[in-house]
ZAVOVEX-764053 format. One record per atom (N, C-alpha, C): y, z, x; residue in three letters. Coordinates in steps of 0.1 Angstrom, whole numbers, plus 5000, padded with zeros to 4 digits. Layout:
ZAVOVEX-764053
YZXALA...
***
This chain:
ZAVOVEX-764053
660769209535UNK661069349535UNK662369389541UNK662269319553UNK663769359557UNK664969239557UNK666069279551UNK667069149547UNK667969109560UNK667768979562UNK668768889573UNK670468909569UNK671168929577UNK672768969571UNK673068839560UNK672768719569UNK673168589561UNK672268539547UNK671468639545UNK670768609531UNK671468659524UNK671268569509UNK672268609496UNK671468719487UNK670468709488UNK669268759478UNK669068939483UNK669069039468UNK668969119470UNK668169209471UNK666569099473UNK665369209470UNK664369269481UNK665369379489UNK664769369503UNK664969499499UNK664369629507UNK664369769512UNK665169799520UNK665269719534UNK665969729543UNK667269639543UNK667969659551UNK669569579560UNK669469559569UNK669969469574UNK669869469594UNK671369489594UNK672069629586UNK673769699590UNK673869809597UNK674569839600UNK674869979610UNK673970079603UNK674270089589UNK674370209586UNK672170209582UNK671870089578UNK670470129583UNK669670189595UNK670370129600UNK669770139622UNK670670269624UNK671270329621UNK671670499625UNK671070539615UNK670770539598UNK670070659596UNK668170599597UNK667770489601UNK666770479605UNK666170599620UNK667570569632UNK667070679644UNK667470799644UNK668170839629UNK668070949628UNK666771009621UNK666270979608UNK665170959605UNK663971009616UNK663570929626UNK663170909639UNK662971029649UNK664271049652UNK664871139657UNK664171289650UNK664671279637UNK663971459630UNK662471499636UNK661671339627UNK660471379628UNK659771389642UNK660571359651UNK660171319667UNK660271529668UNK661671579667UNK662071749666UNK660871769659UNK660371739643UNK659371849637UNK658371849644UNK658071769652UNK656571749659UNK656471849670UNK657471809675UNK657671919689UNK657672029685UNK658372069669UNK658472209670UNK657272279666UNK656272209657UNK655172239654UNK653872249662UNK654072199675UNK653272209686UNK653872309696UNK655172319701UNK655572439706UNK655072579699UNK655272549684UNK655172689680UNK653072709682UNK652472579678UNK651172629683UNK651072719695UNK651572649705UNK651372699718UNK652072879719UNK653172859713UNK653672999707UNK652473139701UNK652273109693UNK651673169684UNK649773129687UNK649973059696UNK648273059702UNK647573009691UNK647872919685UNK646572839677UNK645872739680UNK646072729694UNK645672579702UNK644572629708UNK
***
């Protein structure tokens, strides 16, 4: 699933390169914000 740099073969989903591992903790990052904001606003709006 996820490709070693030094593999030749192209049938992986993943990279182990920069540009996976930043938009992977960005990725991360959002859904980490939607959570919070979806529970703040509970607590907001009193649905808890």
């Amino acid at each position: 699933m996820i490709k070693e740099e030094d593999e030749k073969t192209r049938d992986y989903i993943l990279q182990k390169d920069k540009t996976t591992k930043s938009v992977s903790t960005f990725v991360i990052v959002a859904l980490i914000l939607l959570v919070a904001a979806v529970v703040i606003s509970g607590f907001v709006f009193k649905w808890f």
